[in-house]
N, CA, C and O atoms as a Tinker XYZ file with bonds, in Angstrom:
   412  protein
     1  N     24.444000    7.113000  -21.589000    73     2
     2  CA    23.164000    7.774000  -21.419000    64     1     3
     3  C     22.339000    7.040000  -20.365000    63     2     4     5
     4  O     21.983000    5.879000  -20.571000    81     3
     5  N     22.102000    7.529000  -19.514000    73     3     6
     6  CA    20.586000    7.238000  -18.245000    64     5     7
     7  C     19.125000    7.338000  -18.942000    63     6     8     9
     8  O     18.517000    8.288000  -19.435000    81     7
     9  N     18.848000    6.119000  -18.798000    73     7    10
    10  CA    17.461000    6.100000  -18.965000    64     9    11
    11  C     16.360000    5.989000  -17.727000    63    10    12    13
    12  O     16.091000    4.952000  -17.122000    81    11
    13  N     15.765000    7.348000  -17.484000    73    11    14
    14  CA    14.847000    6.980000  -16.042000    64    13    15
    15  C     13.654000    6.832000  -16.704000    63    14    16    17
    16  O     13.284000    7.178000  -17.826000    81    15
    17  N     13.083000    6.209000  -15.731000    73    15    18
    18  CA    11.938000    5.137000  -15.465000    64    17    19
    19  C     11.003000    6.092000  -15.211000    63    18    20    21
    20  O     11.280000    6.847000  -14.279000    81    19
    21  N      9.742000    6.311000  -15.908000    73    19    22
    22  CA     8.809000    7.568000  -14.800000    64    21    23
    23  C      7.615000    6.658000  -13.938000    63    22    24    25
    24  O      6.787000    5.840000  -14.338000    81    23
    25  N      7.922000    7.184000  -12.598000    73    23    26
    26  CA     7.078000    6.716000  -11.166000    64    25    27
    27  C      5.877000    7.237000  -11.806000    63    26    28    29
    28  O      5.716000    8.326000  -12.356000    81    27
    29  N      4.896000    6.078000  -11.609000    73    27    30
    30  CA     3.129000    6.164000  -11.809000    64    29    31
    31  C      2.489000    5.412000  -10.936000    63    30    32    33
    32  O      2.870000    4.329000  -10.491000    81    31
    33  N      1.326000    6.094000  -10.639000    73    31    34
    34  CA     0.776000    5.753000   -9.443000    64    33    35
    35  C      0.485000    3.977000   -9.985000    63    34    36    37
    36  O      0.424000    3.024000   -9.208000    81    35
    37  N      0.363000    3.917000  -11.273000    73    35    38
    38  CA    -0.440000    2.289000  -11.654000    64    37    39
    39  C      0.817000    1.588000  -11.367000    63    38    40    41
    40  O      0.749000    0.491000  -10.814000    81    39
    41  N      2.052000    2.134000  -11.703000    73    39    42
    42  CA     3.196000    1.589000  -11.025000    64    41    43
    43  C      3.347000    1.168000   -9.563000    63    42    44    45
    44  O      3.547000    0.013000   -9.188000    81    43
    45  N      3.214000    2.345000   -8.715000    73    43    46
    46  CA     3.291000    2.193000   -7.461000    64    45    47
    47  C      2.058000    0.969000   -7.121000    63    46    48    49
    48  O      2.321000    0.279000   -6.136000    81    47
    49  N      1.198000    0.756000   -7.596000    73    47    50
    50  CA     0.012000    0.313000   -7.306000    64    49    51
    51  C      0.390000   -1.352000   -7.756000    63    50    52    53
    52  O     -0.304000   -2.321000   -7.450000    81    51
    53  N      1.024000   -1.373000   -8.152000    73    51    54
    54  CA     1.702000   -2.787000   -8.545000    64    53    55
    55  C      2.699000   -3.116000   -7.911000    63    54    56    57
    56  O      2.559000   -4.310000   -7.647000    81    55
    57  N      3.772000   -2.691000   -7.451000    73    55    58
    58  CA     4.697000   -2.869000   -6.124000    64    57    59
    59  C      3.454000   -3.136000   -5.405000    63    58    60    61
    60  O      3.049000   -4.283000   -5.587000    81    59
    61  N      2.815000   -2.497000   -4.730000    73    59    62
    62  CA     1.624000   -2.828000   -3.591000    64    61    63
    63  C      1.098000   -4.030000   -3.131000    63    62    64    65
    64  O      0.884000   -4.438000   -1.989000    81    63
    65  N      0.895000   -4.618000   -4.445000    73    63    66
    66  CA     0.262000   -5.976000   -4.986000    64    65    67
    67  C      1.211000   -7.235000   -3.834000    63    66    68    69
    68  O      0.900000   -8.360000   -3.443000    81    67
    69  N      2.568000   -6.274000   -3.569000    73    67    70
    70  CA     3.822000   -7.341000   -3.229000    64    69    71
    71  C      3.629000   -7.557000   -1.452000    63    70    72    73
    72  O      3.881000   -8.598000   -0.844000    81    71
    73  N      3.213000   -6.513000   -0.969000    73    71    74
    74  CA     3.094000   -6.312000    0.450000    64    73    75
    75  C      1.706000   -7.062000    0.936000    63    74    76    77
    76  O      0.523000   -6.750000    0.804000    81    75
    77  N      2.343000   -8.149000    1.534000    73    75    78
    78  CA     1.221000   -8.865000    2.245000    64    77    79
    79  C      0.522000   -8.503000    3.335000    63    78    80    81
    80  O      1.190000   -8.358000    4.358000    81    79
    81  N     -0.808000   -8.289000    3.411000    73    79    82
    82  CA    -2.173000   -7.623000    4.656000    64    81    83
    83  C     -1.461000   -8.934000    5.899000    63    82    84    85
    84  O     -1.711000  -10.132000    5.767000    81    83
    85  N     -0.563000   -8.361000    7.059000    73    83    86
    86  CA    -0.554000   -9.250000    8.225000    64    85    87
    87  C     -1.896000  -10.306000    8.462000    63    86    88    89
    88  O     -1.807000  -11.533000    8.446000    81    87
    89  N     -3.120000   -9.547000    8.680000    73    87    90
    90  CA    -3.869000  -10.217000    9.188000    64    89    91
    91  C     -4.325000  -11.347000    8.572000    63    90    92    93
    92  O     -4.637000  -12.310000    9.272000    81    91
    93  N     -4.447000  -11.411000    7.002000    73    91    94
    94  CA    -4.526000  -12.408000    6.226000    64    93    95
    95  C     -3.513000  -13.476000    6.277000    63    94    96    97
    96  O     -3.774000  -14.665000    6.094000    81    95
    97  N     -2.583000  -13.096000    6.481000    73    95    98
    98  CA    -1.365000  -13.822000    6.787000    64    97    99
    99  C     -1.893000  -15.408000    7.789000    63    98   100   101
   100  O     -2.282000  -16.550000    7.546000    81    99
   101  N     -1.514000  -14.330000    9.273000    73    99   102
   102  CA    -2.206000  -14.962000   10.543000    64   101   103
   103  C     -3.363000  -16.051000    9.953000    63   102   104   105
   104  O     -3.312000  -17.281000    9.939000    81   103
   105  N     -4.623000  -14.965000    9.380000    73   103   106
   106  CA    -5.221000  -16.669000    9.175000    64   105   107
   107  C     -5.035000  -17.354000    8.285000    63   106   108   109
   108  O     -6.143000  -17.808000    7.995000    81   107
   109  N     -4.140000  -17.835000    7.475000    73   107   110
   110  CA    -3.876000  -18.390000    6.379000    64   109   111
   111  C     -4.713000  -18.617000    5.084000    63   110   112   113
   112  O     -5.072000  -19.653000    4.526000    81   111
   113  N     -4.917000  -17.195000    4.771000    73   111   114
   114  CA    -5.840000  -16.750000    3.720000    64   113   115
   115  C     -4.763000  -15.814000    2.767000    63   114   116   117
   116  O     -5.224000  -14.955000    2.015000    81   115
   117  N     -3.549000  -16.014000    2.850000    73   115   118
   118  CA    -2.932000  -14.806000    2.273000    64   117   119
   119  C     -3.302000  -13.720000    1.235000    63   118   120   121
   120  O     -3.463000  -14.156000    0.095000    81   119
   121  N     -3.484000  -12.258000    1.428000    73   119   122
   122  CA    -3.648000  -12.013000    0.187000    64   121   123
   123  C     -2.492000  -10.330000    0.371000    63   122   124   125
   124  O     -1.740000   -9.897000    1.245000    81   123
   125  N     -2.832000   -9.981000   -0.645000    73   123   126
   126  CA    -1.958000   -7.966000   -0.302000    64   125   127
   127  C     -2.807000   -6.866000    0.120000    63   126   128   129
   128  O     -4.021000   -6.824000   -0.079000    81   127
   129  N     -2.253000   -6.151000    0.596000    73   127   130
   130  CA    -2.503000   -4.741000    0.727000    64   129   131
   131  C     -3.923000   -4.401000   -0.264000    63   130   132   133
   132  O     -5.041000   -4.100000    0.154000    81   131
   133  N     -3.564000   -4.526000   -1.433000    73   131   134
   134  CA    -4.581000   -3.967000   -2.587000    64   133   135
   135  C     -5.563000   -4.319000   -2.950000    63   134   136   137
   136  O     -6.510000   -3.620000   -3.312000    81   135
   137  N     -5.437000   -6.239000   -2.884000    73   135   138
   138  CA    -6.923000   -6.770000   -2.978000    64   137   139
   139  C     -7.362000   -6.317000   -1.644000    63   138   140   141
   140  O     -8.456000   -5.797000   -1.866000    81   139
   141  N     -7.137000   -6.234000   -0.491000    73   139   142
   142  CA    -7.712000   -6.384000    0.792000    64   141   143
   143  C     -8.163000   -4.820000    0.552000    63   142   144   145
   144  O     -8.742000   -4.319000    1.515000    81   143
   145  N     -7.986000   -4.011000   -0.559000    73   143   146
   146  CA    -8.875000   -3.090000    0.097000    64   145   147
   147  C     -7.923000   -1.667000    1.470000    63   146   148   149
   148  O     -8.248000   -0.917000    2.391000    81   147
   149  N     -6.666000   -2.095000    0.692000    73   147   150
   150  CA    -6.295000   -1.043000    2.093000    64   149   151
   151  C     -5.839000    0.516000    1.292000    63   150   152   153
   152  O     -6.034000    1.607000    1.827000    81   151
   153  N     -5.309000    0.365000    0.147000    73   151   154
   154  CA    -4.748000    1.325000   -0.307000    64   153   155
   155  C     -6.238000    2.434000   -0.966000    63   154   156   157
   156  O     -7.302000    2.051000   -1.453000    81   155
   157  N     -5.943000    3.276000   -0.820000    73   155   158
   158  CA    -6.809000    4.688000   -0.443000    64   157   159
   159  C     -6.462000    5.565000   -1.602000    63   158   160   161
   160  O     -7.133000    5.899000   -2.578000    81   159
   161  N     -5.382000    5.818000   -1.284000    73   159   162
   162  CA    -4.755000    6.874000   -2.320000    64   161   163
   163  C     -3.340000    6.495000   -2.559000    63   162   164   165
   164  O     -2.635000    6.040000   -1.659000    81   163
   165  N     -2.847000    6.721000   -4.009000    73   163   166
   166  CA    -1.628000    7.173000   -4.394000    64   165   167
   167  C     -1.015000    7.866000   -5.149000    63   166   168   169
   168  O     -1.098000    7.762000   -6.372000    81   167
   169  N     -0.178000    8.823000   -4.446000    73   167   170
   170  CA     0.145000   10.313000   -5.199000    64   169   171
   171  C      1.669000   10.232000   -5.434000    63   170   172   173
   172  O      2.339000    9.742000   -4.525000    81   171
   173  N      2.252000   10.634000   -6.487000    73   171   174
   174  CA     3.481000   10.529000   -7.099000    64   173   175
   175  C      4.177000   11.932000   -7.381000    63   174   176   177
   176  O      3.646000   12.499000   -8.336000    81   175
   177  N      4.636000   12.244000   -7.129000    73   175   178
   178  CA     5.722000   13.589000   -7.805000    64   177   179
   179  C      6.818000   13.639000   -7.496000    63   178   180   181
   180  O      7.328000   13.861000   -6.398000    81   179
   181  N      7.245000   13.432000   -8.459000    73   179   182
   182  CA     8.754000   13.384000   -9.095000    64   181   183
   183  C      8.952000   12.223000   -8.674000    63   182   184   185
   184  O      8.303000   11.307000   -9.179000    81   183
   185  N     10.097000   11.902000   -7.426000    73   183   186
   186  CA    10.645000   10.547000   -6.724000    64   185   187
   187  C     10.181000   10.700000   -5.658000    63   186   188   189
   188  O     10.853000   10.248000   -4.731000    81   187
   189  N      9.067000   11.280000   -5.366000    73   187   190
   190  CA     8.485000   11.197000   -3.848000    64   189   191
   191  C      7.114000   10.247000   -4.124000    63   190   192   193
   192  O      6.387000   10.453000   -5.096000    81   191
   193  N      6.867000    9.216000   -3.171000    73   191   194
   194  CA     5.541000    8.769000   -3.256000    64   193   195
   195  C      4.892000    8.975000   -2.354000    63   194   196   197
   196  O      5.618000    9.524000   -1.525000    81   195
   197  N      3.693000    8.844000   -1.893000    73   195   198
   198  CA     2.920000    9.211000   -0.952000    64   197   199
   199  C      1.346000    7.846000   -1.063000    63   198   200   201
   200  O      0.454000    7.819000   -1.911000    81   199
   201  N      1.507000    7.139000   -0.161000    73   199   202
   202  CA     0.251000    6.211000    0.273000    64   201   203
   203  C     -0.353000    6.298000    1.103000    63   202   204   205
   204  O      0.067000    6.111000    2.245000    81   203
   205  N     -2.035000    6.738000    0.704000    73   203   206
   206  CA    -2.648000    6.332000    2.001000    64   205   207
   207  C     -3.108000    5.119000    2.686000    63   206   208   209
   208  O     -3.525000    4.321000    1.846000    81   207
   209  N     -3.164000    4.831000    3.452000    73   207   210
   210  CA    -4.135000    3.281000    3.697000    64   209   211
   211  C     -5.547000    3.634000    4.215000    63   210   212   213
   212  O     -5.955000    4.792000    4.297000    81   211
   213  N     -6.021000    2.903000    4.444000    73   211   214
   214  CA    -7.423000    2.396000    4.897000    64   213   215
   215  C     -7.049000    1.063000    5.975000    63   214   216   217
   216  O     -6.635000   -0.010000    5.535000    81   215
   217  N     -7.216000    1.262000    7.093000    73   215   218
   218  CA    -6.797000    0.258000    8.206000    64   217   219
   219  C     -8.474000   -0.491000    8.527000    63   218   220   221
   220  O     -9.555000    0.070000    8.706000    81   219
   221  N     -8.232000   -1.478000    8.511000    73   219   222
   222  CA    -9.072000   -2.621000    9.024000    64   221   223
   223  C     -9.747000   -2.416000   10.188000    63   222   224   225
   224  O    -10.915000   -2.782000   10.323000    81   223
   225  N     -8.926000   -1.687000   11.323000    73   223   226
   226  CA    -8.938000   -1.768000   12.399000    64   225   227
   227  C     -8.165000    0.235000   13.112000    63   226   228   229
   228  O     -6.967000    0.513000   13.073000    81   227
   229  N     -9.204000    1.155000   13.617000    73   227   230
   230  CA    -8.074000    2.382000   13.629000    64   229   231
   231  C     -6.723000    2.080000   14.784000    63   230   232   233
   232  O     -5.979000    2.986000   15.160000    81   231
   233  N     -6.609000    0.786000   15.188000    73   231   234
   234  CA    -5.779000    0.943000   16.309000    64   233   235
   235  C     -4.736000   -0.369000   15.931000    63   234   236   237
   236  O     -4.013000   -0.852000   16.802000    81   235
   237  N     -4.747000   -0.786000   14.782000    73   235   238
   238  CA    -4.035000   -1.886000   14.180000    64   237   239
   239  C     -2.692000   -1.925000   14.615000    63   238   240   241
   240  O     -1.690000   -1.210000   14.620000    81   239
   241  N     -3.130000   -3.233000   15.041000    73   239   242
   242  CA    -1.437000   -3.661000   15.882000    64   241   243
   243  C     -0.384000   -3.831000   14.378000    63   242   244   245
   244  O      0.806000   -4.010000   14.638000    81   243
   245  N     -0.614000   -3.803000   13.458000    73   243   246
   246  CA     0.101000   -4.071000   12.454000    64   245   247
   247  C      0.425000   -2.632000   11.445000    63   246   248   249
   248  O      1.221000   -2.680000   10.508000    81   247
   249  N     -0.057000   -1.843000   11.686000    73   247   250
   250  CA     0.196000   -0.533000   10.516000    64   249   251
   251  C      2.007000    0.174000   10.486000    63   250   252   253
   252  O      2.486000    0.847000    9.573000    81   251
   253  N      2.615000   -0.198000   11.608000    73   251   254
   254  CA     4.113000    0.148000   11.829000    64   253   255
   255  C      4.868000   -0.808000   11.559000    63   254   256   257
   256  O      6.070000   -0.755000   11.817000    81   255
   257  N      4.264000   -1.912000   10.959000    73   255   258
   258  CA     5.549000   -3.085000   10.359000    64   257   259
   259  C      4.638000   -2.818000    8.608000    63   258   260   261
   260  O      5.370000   -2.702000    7.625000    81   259
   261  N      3.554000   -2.770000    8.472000    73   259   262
   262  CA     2.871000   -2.346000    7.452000    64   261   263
   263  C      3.752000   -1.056000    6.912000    63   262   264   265
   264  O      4.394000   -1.107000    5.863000    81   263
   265  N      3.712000   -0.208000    7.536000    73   263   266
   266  CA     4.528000    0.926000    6.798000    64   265   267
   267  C      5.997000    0.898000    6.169000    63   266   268   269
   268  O      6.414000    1.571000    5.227000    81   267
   269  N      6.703000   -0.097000    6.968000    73   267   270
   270  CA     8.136000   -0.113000    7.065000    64   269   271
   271  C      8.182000   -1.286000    5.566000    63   270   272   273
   272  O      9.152000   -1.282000    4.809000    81   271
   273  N      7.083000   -2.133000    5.374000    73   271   274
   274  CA     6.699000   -3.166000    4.354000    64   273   275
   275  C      6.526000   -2.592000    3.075000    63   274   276   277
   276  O      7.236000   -2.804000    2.093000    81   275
   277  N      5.245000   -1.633000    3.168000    73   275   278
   278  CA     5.569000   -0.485000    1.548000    64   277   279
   279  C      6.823000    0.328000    1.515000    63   278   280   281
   280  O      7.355000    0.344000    0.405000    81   279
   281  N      7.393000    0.969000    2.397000    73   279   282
   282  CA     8.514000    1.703000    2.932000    64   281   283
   283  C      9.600000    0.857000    1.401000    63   282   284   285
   284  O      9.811000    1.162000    0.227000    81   283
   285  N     10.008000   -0.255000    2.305000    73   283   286
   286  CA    11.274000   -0.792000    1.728000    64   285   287
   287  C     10.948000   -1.144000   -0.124000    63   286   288   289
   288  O     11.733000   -0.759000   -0.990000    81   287
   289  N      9.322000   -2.131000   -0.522000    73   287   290
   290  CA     9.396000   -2.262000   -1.084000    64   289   291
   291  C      9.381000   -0.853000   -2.552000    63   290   292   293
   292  O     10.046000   -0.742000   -3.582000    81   291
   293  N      8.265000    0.005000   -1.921000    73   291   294
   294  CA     8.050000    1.077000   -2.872000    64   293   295
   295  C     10.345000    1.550000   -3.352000    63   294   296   297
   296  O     10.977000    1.753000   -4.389000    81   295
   297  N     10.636000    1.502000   -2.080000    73   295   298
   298  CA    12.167000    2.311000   -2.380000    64   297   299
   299  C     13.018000    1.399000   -3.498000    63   298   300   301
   300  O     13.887000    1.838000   -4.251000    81   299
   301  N     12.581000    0.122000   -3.420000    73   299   302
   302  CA    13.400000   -0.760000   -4.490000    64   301   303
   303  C     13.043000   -0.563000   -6.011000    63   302   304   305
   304  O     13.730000   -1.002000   -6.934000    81   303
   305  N     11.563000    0.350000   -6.187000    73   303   306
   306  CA    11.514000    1.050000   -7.728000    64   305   307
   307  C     12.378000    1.912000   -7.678000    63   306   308   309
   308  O     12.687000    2.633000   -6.729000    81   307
   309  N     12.894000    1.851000   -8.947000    73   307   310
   310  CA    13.965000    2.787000  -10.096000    64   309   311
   311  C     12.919000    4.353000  -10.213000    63   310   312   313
   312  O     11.819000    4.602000  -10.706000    81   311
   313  N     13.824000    5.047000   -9.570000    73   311   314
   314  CA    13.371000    6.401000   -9.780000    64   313   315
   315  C     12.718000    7.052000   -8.196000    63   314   316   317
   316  O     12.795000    8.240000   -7.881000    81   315
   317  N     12.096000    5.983000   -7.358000    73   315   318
   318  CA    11.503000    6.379000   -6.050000    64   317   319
   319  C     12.873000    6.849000   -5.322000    63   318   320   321
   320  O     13.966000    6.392000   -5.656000    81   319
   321  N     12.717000    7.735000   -4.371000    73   319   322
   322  CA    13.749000    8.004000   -3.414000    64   321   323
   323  C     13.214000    8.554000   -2.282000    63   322   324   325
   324  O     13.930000    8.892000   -1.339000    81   323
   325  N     11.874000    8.693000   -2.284000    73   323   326
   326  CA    11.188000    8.741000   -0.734000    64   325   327
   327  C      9.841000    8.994000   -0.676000    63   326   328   329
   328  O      9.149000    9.916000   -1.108000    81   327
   329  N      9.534000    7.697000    0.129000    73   327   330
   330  CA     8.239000    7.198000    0.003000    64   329   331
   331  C      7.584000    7.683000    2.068000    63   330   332   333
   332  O      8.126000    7.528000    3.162000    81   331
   333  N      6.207000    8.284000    1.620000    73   331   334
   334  CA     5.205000    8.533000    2.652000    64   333   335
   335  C      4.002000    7.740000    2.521000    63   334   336   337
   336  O      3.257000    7.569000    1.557000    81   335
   337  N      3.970000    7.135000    4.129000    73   335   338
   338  CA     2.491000    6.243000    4.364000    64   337   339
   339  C      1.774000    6.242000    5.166000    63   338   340   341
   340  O      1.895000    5.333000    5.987000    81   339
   341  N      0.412000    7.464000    5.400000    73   339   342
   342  CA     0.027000    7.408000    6.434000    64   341   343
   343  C     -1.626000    6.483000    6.283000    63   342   344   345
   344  O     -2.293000    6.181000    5.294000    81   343
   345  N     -1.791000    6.297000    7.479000    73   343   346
   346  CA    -3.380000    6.214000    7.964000    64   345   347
   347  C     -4.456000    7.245000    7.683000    63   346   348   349
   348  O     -4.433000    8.349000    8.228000    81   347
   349  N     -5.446000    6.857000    6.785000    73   347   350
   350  CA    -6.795000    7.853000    6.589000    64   349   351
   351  C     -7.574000    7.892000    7.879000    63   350   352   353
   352  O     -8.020000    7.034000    8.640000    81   351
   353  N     -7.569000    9.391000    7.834000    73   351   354
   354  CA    -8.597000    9.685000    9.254000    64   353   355
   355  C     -9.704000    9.912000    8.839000    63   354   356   357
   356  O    -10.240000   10.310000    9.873000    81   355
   357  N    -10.372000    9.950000    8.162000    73   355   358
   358  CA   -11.688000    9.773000    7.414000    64   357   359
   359  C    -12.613000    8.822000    6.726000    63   358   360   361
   360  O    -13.819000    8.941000    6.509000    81   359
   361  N    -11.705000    7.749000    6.400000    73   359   362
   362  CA   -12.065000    6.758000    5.709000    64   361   363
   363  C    -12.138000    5.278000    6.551000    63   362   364   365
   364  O    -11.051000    4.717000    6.693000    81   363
   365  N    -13.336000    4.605000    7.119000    73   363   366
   366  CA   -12.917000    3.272000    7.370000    64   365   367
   367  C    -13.178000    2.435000    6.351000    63   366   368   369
   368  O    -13.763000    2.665000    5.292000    81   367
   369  N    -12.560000    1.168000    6.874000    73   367   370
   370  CA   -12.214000    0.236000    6.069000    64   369   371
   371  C    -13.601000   -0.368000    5.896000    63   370   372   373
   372  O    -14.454000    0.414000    6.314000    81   371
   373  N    -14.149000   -1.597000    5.380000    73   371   374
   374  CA   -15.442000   -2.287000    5.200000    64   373   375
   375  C    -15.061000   -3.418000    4.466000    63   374   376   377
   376  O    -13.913000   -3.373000    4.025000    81   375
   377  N    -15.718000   -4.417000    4.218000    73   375   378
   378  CA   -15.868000   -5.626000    3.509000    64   377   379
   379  C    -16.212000   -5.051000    2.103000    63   378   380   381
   380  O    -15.758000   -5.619000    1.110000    81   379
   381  N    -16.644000   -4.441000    2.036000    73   379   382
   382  CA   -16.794000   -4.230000    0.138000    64   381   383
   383  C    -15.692000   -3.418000   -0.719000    63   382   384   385
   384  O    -15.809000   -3.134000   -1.911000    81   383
   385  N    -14.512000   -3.074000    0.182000    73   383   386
   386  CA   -13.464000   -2.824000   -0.271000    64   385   387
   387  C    -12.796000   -3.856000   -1.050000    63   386   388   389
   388  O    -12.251000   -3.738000   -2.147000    81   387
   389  N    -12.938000   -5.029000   -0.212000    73   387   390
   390  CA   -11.985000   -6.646000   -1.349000    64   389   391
   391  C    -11.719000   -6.355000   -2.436000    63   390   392   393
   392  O    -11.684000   -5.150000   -2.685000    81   391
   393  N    -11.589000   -6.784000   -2.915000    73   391   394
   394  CA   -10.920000   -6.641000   -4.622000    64   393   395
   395  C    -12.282000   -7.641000   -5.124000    63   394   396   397
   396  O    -12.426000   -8.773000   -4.663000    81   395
   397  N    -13.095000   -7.128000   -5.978000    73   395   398
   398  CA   -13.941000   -7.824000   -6.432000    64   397   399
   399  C    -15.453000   -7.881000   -5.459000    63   398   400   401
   400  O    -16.241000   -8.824000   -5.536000    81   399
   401  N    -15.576000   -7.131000   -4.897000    73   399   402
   402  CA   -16.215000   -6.445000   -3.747000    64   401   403
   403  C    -16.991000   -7.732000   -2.485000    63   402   404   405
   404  O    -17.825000   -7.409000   -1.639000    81   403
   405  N    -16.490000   -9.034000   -2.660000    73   403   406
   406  CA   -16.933000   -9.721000   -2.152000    64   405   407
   407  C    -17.230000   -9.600000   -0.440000    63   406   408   409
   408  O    -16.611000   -8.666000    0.070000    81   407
   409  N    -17.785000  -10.123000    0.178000    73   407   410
   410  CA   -17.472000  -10.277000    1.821000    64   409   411
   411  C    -17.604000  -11.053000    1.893000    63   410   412
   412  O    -17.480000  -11.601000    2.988000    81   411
């Protein structure tokens, strides 16, 4: 008997946690994707996921190694089999996004 796993966004939202924000990186502040405030939306159906971000920057030298970063990790959950990540065209990013709304 197969036991599947059901994909939830609080799921997906915890993989997330794993993908490190480049720019934090660079200055040796490390933190993820989620505290930093990038993730926007996440929508689930069936084995498809779908992330939006919130970019720091709309011309971020980093959002195409960023994508390929949730890309691989979201695909290593049990049950995902194809994951979408685009850029919000509506939404910028801000300092009171942080996790804990600090600046």
């Amino acid at each position: 008997m197969t036991v599947t796993v059901a994909i939830t966004p609080e799921r997906v939202r915890e993989c997330l946690r794993t993908v490190p924000e480049p720019c934090s990186l660079l200055m040796r502040e490390p933190t993820n994707i989620t505290d930093m405030g990038l993730v926007e939306r996440v929508d689930v159906a069936g084995a498809r996921v779908e992330v939006e971000l919130v970019l720091t920057d709309p011309s971020c030298l980093h959002y195409g190694a960023m994508r390929r970063f949730i890309t691989d990790a979201l695909l290593e959950l049990e049950g995902v089999d194809e994951v979408e990540v685009r850029a919000s065209t509506t939404v910028l990013w801000s300092p009171d996004r942080l996790l804990g709304g600090t600046a």
